[in-house]
C-alpha positions in Angstrom: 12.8 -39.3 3.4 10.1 -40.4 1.4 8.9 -37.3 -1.0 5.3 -35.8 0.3 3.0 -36.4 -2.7 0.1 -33.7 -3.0 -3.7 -35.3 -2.5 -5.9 -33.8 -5.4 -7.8 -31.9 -2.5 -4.2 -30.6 -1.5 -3.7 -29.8 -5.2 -6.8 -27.7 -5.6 -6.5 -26.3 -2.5 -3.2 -24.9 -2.5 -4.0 -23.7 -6.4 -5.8 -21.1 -4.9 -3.1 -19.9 -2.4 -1.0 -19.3 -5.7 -3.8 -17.9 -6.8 -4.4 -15.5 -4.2 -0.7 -14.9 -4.2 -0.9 -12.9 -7.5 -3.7 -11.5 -7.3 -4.6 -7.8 -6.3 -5.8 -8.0 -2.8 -8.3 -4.6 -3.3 -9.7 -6.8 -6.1 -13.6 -9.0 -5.8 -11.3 -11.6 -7.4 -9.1 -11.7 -4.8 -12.1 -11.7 -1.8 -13.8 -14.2 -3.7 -10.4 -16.5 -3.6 -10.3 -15.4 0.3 -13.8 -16.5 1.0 -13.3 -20.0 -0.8 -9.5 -20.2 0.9 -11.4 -19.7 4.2 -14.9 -21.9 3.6 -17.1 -18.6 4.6 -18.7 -17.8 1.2 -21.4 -15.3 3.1 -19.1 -13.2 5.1 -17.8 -9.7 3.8 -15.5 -8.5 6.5 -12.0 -9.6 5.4 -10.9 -9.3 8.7 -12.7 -12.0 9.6 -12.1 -14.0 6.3 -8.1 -13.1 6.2 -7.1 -14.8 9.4 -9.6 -18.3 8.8 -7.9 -18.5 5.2 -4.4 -18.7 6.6 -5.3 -21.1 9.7 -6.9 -23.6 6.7 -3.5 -23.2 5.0 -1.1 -23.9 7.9 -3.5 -26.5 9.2 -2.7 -28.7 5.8 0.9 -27.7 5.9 1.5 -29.0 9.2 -0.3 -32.6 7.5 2.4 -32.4 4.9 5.1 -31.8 7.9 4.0 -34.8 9.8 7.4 -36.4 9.1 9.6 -33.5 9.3 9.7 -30.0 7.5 9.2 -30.6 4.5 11.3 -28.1 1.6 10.4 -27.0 -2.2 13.1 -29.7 -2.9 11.2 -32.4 -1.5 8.3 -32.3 -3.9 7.6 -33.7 -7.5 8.7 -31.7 -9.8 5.5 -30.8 -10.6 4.5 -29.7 -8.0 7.7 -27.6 -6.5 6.3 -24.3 -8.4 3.4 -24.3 -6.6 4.5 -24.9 -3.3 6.8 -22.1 -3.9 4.1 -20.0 -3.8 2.6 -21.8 -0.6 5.4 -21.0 1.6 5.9 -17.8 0.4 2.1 -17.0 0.7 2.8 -18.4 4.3 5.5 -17.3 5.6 4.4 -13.6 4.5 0.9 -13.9 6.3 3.2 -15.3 9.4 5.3 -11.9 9.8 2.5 -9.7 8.5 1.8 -7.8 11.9 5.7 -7.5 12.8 5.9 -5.8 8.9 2.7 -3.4 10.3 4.1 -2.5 13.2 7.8 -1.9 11.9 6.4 0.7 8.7 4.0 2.5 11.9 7.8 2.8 13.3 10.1 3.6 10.5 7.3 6.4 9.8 9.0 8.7 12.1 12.2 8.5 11.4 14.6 8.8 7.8 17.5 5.9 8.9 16.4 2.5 8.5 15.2 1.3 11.6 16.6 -2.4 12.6 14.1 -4.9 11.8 14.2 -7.1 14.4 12.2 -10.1 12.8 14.3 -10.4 9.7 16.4 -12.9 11.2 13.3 -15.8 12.3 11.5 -14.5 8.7 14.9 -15.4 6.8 15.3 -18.5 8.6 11.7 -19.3 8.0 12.1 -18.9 4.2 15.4 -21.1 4.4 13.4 -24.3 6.1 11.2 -24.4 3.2 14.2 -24.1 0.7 15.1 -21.0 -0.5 18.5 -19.5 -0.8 20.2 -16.9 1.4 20.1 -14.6 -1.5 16.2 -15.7 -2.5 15.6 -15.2 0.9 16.7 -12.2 0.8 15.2 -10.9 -2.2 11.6 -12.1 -0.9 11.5 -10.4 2.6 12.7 -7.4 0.5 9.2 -8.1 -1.3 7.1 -8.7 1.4 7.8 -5.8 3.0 6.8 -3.9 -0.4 3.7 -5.6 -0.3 2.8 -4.9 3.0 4.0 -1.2 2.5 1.6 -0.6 -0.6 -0.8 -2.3 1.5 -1.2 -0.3 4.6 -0.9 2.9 2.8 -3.6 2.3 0.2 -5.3 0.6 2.7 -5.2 4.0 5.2 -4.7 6.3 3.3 -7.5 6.1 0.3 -10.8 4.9 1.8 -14.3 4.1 1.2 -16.7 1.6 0.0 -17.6 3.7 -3.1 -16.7 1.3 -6.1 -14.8 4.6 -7.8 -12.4 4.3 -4.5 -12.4 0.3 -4.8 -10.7 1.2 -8.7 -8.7 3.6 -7.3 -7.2 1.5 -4.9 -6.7 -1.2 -7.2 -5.6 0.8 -9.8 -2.5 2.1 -7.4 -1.7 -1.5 -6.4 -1.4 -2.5 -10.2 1.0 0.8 -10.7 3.3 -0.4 -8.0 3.5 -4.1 -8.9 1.6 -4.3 -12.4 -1.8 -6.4 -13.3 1.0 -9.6 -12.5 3.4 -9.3 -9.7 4.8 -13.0 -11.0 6.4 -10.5 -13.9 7.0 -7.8 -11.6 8.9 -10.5 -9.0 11.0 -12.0 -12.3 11.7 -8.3 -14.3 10.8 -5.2 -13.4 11.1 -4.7 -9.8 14.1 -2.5 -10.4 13.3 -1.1 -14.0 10.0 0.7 -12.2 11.9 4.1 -12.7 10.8 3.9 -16.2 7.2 3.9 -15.6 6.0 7.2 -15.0 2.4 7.7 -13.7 -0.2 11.3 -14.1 -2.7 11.4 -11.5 -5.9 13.3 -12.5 -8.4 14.8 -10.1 -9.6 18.2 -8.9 -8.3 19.8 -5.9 -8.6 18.1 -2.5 -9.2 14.8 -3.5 -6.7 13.1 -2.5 -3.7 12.8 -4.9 -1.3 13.6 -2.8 -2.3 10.6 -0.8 -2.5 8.4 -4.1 0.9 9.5 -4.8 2.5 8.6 -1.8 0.8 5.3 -1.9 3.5 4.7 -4.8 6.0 6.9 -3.7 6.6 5.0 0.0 6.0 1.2 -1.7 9.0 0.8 -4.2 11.3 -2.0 -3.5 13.7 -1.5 -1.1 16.7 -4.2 -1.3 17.6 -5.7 2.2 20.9 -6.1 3.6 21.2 -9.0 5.9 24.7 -8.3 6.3 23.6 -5.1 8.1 20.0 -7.0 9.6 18.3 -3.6 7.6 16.8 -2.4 4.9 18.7 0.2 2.6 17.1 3.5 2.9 14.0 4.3 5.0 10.4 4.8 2.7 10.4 8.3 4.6 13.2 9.3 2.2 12.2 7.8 -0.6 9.0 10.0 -1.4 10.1 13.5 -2.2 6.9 15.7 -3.1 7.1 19.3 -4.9 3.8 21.2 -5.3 4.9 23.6 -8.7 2.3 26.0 -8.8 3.5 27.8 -5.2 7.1 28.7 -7.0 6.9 32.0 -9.4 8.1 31.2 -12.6 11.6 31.8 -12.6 12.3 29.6 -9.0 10.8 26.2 -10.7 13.9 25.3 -12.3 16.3 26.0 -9.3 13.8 24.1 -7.8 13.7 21.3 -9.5 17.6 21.0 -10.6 18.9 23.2 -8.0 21.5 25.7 -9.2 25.2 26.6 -8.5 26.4 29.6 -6.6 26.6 32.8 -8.8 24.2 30.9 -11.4 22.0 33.8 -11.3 21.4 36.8 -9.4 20.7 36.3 -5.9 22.2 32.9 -6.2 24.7 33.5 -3.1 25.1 29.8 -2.7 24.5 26.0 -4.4 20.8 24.9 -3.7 20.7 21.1 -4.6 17.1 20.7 -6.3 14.4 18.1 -5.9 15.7 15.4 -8.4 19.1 15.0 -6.8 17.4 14.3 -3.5 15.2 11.2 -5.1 17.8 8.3 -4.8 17.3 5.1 -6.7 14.3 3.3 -4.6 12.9 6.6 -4.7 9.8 8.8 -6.3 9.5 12.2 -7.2 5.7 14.1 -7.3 5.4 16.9 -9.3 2.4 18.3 -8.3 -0.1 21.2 -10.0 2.3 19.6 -13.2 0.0 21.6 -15.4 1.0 25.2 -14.4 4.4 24.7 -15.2 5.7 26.3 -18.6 6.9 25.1 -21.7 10.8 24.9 -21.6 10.4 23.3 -18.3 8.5 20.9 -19.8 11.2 20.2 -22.2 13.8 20.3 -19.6 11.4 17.6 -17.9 10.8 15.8 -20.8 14.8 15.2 -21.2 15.2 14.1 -17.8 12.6 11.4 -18.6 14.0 9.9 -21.5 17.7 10.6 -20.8 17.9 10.2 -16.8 20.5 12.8 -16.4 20.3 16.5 -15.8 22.4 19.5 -14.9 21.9 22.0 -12.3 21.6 25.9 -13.6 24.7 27.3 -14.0 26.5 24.1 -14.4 27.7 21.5 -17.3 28.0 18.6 -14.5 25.3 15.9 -16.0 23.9 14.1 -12.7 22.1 11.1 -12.8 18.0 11.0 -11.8 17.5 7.5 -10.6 14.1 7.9 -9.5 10.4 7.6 -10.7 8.1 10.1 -11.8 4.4 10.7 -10.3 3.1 14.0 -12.0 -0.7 15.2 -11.0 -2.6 17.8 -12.2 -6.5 19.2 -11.2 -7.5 20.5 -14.9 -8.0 18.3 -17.9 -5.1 17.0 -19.4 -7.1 17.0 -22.6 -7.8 20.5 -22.1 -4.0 21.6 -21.4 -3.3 20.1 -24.7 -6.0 21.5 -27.0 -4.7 24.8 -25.3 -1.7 24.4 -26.8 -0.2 24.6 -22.7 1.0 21.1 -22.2 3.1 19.5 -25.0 1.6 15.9 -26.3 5.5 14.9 -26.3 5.7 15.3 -22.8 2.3 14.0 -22.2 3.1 10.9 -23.8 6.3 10.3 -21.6 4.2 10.9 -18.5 1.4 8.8 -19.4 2.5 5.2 -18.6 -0.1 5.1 -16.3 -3.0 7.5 -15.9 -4.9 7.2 -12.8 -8.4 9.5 -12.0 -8.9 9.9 -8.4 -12.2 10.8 -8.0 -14.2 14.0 -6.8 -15.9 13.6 -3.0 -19.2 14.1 -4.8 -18.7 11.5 -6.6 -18.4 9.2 -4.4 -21.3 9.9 -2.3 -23.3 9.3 -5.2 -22.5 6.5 -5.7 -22.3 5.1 -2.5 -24.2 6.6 0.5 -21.9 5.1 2.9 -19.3 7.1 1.4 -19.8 10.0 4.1 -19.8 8.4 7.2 -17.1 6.2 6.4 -15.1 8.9 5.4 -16.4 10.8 9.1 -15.7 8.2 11.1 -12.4 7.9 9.3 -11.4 11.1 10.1 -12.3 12.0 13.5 -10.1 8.6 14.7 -7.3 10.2 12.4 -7.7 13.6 14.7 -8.2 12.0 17.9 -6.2 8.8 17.8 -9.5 6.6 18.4 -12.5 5.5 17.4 -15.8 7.4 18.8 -18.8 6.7 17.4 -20.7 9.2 19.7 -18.6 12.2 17.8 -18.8 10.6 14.4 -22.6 10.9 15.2 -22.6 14.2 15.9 -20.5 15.1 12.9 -23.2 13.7 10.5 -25.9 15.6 12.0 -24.1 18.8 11.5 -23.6 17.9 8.1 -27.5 16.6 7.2 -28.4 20.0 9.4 -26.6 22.7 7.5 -25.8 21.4 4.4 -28.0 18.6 3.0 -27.6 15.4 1.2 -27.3 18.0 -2.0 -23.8 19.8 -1.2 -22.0 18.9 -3.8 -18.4 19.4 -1.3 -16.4 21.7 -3.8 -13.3 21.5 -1.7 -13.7 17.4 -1.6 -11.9 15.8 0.9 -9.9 18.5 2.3 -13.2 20.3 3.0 -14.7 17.3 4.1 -11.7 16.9 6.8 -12.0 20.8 8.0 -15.6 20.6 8.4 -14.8 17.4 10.6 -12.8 19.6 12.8 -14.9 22.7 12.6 -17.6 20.9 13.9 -15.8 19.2 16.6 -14.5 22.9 17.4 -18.2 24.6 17.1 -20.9 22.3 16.8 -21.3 24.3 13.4 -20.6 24.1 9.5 -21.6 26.2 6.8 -19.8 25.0 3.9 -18.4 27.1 1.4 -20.6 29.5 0.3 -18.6 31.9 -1.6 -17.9 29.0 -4.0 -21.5 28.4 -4.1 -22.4 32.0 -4.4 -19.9 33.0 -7.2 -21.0 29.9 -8.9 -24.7 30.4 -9.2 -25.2 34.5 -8.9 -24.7 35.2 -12.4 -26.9 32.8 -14.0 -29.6 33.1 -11.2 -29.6 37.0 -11.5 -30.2 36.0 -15.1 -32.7 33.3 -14.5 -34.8 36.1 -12.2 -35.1 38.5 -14.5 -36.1 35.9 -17.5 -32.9 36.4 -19.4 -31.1 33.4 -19.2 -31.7 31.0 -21.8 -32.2 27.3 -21.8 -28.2 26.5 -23.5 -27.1 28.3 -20.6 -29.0 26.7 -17.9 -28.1 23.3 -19.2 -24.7 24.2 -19.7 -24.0 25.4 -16.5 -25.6 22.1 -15.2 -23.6 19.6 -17.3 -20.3 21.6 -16.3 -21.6 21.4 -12.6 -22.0 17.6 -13.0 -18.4 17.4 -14.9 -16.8 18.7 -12.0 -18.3 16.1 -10.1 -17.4 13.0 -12.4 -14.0 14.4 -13.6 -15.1 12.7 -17.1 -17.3 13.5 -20.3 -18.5 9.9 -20.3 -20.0 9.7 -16.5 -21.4 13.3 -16.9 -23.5 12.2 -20.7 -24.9 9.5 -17.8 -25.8 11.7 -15.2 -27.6 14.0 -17.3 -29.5 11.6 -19.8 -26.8 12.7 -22.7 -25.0 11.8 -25.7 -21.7 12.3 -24.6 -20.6 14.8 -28.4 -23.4 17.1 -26.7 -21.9 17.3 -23.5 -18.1 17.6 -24.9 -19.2 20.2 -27.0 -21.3 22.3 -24.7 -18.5 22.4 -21.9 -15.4 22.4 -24.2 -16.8 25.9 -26.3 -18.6 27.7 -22.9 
């Protein structure tokens, strides 16, 4: 058969598939490629712009198969690496929904569930050249993809561009800035990269933290038509600060029978349940103490460690994802988190931003987020109760409330509304928050350092960082750092 020869329209065409391939898909880069892939340079719903981009691809693939299917073989040389990416890029856009709805069903339960398309994706791949064992590897891939998909996808919203870097910032963690390098070394030396998620309390790191904790790469054994452990198992989460002291490291390394007092029986701890396609959370990481930071810091660099009351080293095959609601900075100038330690945690630091945040900076932020939530609690989308929700909110607490419990709170008043009409917000917070100084302010005593200061530490709660609160306030940033790190 003669070999299909690319037209330079083809050429520059399917350059942008390959491009597209590799690039983040939470990214304007990435909708910008979409847009031109598709031939709708106006439109903003990727829904719309997804599903035209694909049909332009298949519609010049089935040109080049007018003779037969063609394979990677077939082409020039020059040529065979991009197609690579064509058919890949294809054939993962063709089993996209069957990926969806196989994660919506291996969500409720911890065996691998059969998936039932492997066999017609495989066979796809094949056609077009690959090997049983690249075949393989690459449906293994897909199903990453999609994975890190629908979770950042569902699980972090908004249109707020602080959520937008979020959720591209957690695709680059699971498949770096290339996945082209991630595809050729790292996708099973990840274990090695551990991530600290920064944020205050309810905003969502937990969620950001299972984004990466359910997406690692999880081989697939055609032999047995499944993958090799269900994502359910693969995400084991620990929040530190509910253990007193002396439980944390039985928690975390589990203990032997008679190790201690009380200790009537073995307990395996939380790192011997992460297997090797598996992450580990360690949340609150900041309350923990000292020598369990060193016994943490060991694990890390050495991958083994030894339950209490026992010399048996066992292997940790996982990866870490550590998150903490104060300062990092702080912890360390307070001499309570260890800048060893720090530095072994901090192959990737990721802020998730406060609610307040990003309302400011989008004022969309609020109903998406309502509308978000009341499908999450009722299972569909009602714009009617959505409504409602957002004048209960405008009513009782104002474009100014400043949400101090962030998302969580947002999601409780959601459901308090849709309980009692009715929401207060948190007024205790607000009350023990501006008493003192206002008892002050009434009586003429407070003085102008402290007004300002309690504003700027008001707006650093907000914006997490000493750069976006010097903004906010009209500041040099040394003021602001100085004024909140000595009040």
């Amino acid at each position: 058969m003669k070999k299909p020869t690319l037209s330079p329209s083809f050429r520059d065409f399917f350059a942008l598939v390959a491009d597209a391939t590799f690039t983040n898909p939470f990214s304007a880069h990435r909708a910008d490629i979409d847009r031109r892939m598709a031939g709708m340079l106006s439109e903003t719903d990727w829904r719309k712009v997804v599903p035209r981009a694909v049909d332009q691809i298949r519609r010049r693939l089935v040109q080049l198969d007018k003779d037969g299917p063609c394979r990677i073989q077939d082409f020039e040389p020059a040529d065979r690496e991009l197609m690579t990416y064509v058919y890949l890029f294809d054939t993962f856009h063709r089993f996209a929904l069957d990926f969806d709805d196989f994660i919506i069903r291996q969500q409720h339960g911890d065996e691998p569930a059969s998936a039932v398309f492997a066999e017609a994706a495989l066979e796809s791949l094949g056609r077009r050249g690959f090997s049983p064992q690249e075949s393989a590897r690459y449906f293994a891939l897909f199903y990453q993809i999609r994975r890190a998909f629908f979770f950042i996808d569902t699980g972090l919203v908004g249109p707020s561009d602080c959520m937008r870097k979020l959720r591209m910032d957690l695709w680059n963690n699971i498949f770096t800035q290339d996945i082209r390098r991630y595809e050729r070394y790292l996708w099973d030396r990840m274990e090695d990269f551990s991530t600290l998620l920064e944020g205050p309390t309810g905003s969502g790191k937990g969620a950001a933290a299972a984004a990466i904790g359910k997406s690692g790469f999880i081989p697939y054994d055609p032999r047995r038509k499944r993958f090799a452990v269900s994502f359910t198992r693969t995400f084991v989460a620990i929040n530190l600060s509910q253990y007193p002291e002396g439980l944390i490291e039985s928690e975390l390394f589990g203990h032997t029978k008679g190790a201690f007092t009380g200790a009537v029986s073995s307990h395996e701890g939380v790192l011997s349940l992460c297997g090797p396609h598996g992450s580990i959370f360690l949340d609150e990481i900041g309350e923990i103490d000292i020598p369990i930071q060193v016994k943490l810091l060991k694990v890390l660099e050495e991958r083994t460690f030894s339950p209490v009351g026992s010399h048996e080293k066992m292997r940790f095959g996982g990866r870490v994802i550590a998150a903490t609601n104060r300062p990092v900075h702080t912890l360390r100038n307070e001499g309570k988190f260890r800048d060893d330690f720090y530095y072994r945690l901090c192959s990737d630091c990721i802020r998730v931003p406060s609610l307040a945040e990003r309302i400011q900076q989008n004022s969309d932020e609020l109903s998406h987020l309502a509308g978000h939530f009341v499908q999450t609690i009722l299972g569909r989308d009602i714009p009617e109760l959505t409504g409602r929700v957002l004048e209960v909110i405008e009513k009782r607490l104002g474009r100014s409330y400043h949400w101090p419990g962030n998302v969580r709170e947002l999601a409780q008043c959601i459901r308090r509304v849709l309980l009692k009409d009715d929401y207060e917000g948190d007024r205790l917070e607000q009350t023990n928050h501006f008493d003192a100084l206002y008892q002050k302010m009434k009586i003429g005593s407070a003085t102008a350092d402290e007004v300002v200061t309690d504003y700027l530490k008001r707006l650093y709660a907000i914006y997490g960082t000493y750069e976006a609160t010097a903004r906010a306030a009209g500041l040099d940033r040394r003021t602001v750092k100085k004024k909140i790190s000595e009040s």
